[in-house]
VEXTI-786482 format. One record per residue (C-alpha): x, y, z. Coordinates in Angstrom, 1 decimal, always signed. Each point is the difference from the previous one (the first is absolute). Layout:
<atoms>
ATOM, x, y, z
ATOM, X, Y, Z
...
</atoms>
This chain:
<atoms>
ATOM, x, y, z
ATOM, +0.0, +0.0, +0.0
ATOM, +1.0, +3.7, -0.5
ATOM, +0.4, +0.6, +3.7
ATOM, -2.8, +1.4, +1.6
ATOM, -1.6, +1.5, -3.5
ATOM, -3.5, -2.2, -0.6
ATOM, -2.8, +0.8, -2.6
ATOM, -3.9, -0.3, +0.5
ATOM, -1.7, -1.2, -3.2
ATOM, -3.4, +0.9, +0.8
ATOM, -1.5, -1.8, -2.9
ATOM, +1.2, -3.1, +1.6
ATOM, -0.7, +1.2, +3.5
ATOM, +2.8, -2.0, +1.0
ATOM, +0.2, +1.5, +3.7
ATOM, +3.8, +0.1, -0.3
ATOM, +3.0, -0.7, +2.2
ATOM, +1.5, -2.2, +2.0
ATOM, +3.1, +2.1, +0.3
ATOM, +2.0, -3.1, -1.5
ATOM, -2.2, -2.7, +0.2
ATOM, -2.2, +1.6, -2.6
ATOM, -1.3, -2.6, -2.6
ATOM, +0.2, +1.0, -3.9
ATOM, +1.5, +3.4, +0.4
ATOM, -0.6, +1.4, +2.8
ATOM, -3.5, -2.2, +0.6
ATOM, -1.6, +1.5, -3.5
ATOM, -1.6, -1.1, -3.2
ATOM, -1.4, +0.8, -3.0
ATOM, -3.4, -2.0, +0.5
ATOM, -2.2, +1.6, +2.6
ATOM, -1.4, -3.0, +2.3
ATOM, -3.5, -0.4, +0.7
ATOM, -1.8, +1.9, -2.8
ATOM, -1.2, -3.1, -2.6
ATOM, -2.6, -2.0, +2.6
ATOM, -3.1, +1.0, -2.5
ATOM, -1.0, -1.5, -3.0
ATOM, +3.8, -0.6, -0.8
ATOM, -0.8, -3.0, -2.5
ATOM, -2.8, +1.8, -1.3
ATOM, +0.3, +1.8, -3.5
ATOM, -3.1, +2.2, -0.7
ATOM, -1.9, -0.4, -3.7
ATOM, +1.3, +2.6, -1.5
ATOM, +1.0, +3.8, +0.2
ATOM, +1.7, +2.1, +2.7
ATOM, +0.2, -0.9, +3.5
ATOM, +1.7, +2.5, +2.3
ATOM, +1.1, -0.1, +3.9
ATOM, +1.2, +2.5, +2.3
ATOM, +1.6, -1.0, +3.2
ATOM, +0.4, +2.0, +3.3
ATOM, +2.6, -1.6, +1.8
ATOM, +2.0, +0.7, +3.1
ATOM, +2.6, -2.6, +2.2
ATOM, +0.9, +0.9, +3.5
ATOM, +2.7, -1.7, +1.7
ATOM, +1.7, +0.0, +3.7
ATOM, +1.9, -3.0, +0.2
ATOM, +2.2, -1.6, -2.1
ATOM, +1.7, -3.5, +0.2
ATOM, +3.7, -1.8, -0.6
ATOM, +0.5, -3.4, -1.9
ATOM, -1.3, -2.2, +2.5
ATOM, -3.1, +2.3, +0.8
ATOM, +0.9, +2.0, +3.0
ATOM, -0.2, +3.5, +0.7
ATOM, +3.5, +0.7, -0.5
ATOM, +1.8, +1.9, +3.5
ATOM, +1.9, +2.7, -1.7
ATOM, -3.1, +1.7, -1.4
ATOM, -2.8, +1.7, +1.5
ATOM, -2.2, +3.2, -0.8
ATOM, -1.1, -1.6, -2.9
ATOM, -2.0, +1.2, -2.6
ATOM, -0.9, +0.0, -3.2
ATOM, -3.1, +1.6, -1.7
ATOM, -1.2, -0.6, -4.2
ATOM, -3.3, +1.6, -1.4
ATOM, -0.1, -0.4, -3.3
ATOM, -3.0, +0.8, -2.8
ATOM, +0.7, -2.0, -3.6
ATOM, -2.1, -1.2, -2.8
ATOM, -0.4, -3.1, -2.5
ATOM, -1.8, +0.0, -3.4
ATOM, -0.9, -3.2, -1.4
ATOM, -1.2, -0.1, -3.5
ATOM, -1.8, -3.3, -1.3
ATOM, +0.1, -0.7, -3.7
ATOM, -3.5, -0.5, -1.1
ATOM, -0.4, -2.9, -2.5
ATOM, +3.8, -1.0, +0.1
ATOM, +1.4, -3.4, +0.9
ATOM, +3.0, -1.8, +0.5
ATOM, +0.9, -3.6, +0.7
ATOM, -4.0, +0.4, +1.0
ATOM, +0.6, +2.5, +2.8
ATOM, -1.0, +3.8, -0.3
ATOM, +2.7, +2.6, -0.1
ATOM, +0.0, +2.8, +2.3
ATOM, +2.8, +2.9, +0.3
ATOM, +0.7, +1.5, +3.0
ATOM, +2.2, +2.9, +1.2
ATOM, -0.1, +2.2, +3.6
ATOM, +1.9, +2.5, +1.7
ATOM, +0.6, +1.4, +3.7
ATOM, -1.2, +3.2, -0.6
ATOM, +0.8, +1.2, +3.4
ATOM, +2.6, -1.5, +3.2
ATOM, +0.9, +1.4, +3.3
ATOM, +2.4, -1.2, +2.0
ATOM, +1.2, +0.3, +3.6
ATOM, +2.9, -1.9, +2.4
ATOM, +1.5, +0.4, +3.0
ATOM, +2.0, -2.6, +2.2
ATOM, +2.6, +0.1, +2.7
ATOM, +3.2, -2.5, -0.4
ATOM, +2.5, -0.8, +2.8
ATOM, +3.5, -0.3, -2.5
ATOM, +1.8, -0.7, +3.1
ATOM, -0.1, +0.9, +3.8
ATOM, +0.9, +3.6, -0.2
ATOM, -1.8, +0.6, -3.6
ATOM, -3.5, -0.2, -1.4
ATOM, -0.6, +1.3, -3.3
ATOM, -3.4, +1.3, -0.5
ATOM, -0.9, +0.1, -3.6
ATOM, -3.0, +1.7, -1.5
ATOM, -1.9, +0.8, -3.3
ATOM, -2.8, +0.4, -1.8
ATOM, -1.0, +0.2, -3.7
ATOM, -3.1, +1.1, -2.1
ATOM, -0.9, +0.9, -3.5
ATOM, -2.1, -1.6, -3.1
ATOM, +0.5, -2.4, -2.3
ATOM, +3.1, -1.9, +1.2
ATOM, -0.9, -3.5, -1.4
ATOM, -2.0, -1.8, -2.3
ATOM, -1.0, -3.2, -1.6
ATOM, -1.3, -1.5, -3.3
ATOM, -1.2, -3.4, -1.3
ATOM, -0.7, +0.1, -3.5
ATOM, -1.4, -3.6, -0.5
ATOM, -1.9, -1.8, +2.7
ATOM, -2.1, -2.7, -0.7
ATOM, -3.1, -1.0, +1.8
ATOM, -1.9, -3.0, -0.2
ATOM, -3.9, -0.6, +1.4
ATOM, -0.9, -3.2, +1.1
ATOM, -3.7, -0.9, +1.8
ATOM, +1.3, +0.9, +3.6
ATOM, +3.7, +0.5, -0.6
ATOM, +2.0, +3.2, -1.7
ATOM, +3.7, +0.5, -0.7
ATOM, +2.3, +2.2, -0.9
ATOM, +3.4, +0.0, -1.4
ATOM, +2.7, +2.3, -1.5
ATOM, +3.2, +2.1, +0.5
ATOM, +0.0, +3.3, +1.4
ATOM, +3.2, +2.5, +0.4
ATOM, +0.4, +2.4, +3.1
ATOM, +2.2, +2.2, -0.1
ATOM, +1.3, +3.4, +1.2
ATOM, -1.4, +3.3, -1.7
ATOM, +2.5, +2.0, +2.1
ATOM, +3.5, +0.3, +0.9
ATOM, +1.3, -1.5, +3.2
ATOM, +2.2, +2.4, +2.2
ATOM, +2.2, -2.0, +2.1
ATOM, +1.2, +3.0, +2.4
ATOM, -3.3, +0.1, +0.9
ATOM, -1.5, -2.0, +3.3
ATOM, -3.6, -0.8, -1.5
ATOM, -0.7, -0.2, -3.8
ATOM, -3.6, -0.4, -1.8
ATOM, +2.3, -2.1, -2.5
ATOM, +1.4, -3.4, +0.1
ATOM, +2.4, +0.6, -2.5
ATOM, -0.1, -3.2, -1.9
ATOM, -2.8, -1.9, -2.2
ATOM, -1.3, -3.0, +0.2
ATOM, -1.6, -3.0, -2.4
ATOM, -3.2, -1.7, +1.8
ATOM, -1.9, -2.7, -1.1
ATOM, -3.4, +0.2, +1.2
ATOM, -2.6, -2.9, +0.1
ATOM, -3.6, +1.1, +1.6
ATOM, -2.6, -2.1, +1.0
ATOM, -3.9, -0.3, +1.1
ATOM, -2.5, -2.1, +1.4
ATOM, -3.6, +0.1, +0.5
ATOM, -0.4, -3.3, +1.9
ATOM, -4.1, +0.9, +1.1
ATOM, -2.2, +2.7, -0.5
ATOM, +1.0, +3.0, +1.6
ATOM, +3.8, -1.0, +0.7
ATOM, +3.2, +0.8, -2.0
ATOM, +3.2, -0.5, +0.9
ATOM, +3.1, +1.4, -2.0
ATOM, +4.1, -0.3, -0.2
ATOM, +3.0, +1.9, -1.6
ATOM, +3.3, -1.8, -0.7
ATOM, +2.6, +1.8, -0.6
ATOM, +3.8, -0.5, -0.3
ATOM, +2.3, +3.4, -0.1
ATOM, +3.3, -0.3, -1.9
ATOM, +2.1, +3.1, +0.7
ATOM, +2.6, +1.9, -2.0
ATOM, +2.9, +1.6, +2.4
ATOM, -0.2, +3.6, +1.0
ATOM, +2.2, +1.9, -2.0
ATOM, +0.6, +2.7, +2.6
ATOM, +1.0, -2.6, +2.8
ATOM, +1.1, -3.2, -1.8
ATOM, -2.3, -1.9, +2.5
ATOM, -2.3, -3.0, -1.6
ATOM, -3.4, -0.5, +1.6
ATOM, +0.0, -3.9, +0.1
ATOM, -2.8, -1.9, -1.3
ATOM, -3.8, +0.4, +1.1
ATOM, -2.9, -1.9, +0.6
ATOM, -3.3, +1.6, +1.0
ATOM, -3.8, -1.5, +0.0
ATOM, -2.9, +2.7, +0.4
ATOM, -3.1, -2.0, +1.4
ATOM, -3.6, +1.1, +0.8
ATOM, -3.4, -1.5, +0.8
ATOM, -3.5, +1.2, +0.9
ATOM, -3.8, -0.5, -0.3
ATOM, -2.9, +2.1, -0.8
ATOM, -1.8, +0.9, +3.0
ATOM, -2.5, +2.2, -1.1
ATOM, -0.6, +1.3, -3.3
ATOM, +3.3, +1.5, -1.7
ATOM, +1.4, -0.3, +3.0
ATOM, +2.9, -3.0, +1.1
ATOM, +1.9, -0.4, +2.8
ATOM, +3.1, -2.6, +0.1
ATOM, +4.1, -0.3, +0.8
ATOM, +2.9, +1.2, -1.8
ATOM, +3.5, +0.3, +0.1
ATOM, +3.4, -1.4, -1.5
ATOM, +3.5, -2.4, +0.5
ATOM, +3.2, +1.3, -0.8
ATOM, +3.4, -1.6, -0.6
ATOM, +3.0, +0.7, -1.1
ATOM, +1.6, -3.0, -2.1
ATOM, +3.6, +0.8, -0.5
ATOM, +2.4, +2.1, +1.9
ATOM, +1.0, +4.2, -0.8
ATOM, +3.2, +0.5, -1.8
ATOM, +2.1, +3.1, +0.3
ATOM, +2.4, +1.0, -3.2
ATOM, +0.5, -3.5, -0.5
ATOM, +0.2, -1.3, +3.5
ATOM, -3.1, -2.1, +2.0
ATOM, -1.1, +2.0, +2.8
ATOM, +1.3, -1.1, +3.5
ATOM, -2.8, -2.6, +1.0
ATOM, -2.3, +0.2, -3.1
ATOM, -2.1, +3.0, +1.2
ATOM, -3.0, -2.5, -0.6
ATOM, -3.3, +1.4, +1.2
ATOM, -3.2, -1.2, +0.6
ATOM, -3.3, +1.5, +1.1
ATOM, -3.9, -1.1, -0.1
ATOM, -3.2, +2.2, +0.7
ATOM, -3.3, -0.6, +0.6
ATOM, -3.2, +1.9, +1.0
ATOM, -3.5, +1.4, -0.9
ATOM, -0.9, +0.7, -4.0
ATOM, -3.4, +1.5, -0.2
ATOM, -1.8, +0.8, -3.8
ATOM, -3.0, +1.9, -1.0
ATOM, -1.0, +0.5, -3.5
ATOM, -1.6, +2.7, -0.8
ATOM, -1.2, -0.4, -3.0
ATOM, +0.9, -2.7, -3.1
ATOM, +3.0, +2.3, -1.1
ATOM, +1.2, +1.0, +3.5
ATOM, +1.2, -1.0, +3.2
ATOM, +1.8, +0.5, +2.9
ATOM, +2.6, -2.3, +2.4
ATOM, +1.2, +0.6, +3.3
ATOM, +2.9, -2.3, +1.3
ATOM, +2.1, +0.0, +3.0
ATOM, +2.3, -2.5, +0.1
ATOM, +2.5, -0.2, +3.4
ATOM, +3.4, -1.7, -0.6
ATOM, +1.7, -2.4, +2.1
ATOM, +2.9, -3.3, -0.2
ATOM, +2.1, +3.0, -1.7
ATOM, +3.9, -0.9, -0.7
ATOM, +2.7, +2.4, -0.8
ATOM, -3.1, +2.7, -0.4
ATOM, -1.7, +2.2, +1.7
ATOM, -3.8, -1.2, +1.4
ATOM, -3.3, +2.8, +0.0
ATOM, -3.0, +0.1, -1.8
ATOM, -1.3, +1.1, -3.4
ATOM, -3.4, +1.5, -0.6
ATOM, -1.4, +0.6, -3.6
ATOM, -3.4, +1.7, -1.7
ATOM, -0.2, -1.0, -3.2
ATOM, -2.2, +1.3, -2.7
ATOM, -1.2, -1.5, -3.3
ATOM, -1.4, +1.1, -3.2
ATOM, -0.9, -2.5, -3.2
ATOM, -1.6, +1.3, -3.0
</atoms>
């Protein structure tokens, strides 16, 4: 790590920084956790389909390799709010290998970052590092061919999508809205209407990461499952779980060089998802999702509103 200089991603809501026992760099990625527990095998008939998230991660604690609060830090804190945006547009009348094609592209239109933590270097020393970071449209995504496949009770989804940066990375900085680097993630979505009135969704994904130019450090490899159910309790309105599992499958790399101990983290989440829909071409979600078994990470909670349009 670059001494005491971390970054906040708050597209990722990552929660940041274990002060050396971070995992990826400095606990960050590209793929904000939590967000794909609706309808994520689900491809709509055709048109535009457009959702705006409210998003904002709170975190106190953080924790080592083996999942203790690690003694050299306290005063913890890290804050992300975050507004962004996805646009999915569903070919009407095309198909391939008997799947329908959608497009879809989204940005974080808006971060803000905060972090604060005190960290005893030695006996006589404690370095108290502090940032924060905010601004608009500091990353993005795009997935120009997913397919999606309808069965009677069963959806899927499946593609490639690229997040990436959309701007620079300052390393003398403490917090950054960027992550510096892009990565390739293959995405496979999928959901289930076992009964009337029941659905239950999941989003696979698997993040491979590019290094950060600015730092040389290598984010290793990610896995990360988005999962939600509910049922509908009165009419338009349903009321279920949601929430995710995190791990990291290969160890950080610094110019060249694996990361003392891996850096591996882990983290899972669950809590609350309510829905309403409001109407056939909009709806609302609200999801909080607690973490907790976090490794190399820090562990708080996530909240989201998210919005949808289709027409």
């Amino acid at each position: 790590m670059d001494g005491f200089r971390w970054h906040a991603f708050a597209a990722g809501l990552a929660g940041a920084f274990a002060l050396g026992a971070s995992a990826t760099e400095n606990a960050n990625s590209n793929k904000p956790p939590g967000v794909d527990t609706v309808a994520a095998g689900l491809m709509h008939d055709g048109g535009w389909r457009i959702t705006t998230t409210v998003s904002q991660y709170v975190a106190d604690e953080n924790r080592d390799g083996s999942g203790s609060k690690p003694g050299n830090v306290s005063d913890f804190y890290f804050r992300a709010q975050v507004l962004s945006i996805r646009f999915q547009y569903v070919w009407p009348d095309v198909k391939w290998l008997g799947a329908s094609v959608e497009t879809r592209f989204g940005h974080l239109l808006y971060g803000d970052v905060k972090f604060r933590a005190d960290v005893r270097v030695n006996p006589n020393f404690t370095a108290r590092p502090r940032g924060s970071d905010h601004g608009a449209l500091s990353a993005g995504f795009a997935g120009p061919v997913m397919l999606g496949w309808k069965g009677e009770t069963v959806h899927q989804v499946f593609g490639p999508l690229l997040l990436y940066p959309t701007r620079s990375f300052d390393k003398s900085q403490t917090t950054n809205l960027s992550t510096g680097y892009r990565s390739f993630v293959p995405f496979y979505g999928i959901t289930w209407f076992p009964s009337e009135g029941w659905e239950a969704s999941a989003a696979a994904t698997i993040l491979f990461n590019q290094a950060n130019s600015a730092t040389g450090y290598r984010s290793g490899r990610e896995a990360l499952v988005d999962f939600g159910a509910d049922k509908v309790v009165m009419p338009g309105l349903r009321v279920g779980l949601s929430g995710y599992a995190y791990k990291q499958l290969k160890d950080d790399v610094l110019n060249g060089v694996t990361v003392a101990g891996g850096n591996r983290g882990q983290v899972f989440a669950l809590g609350p998802q309510v829905r309403y829909r409001v109407s056939k071409y909009f709806g609302i979600t609200f999801k909080w999702q607690p973490e907790f078994k976090a490794e190399n990470r820090p562990v708080g909670n996530r909240a989201f509103i998210q919005f949808f349009n289709e027409f």
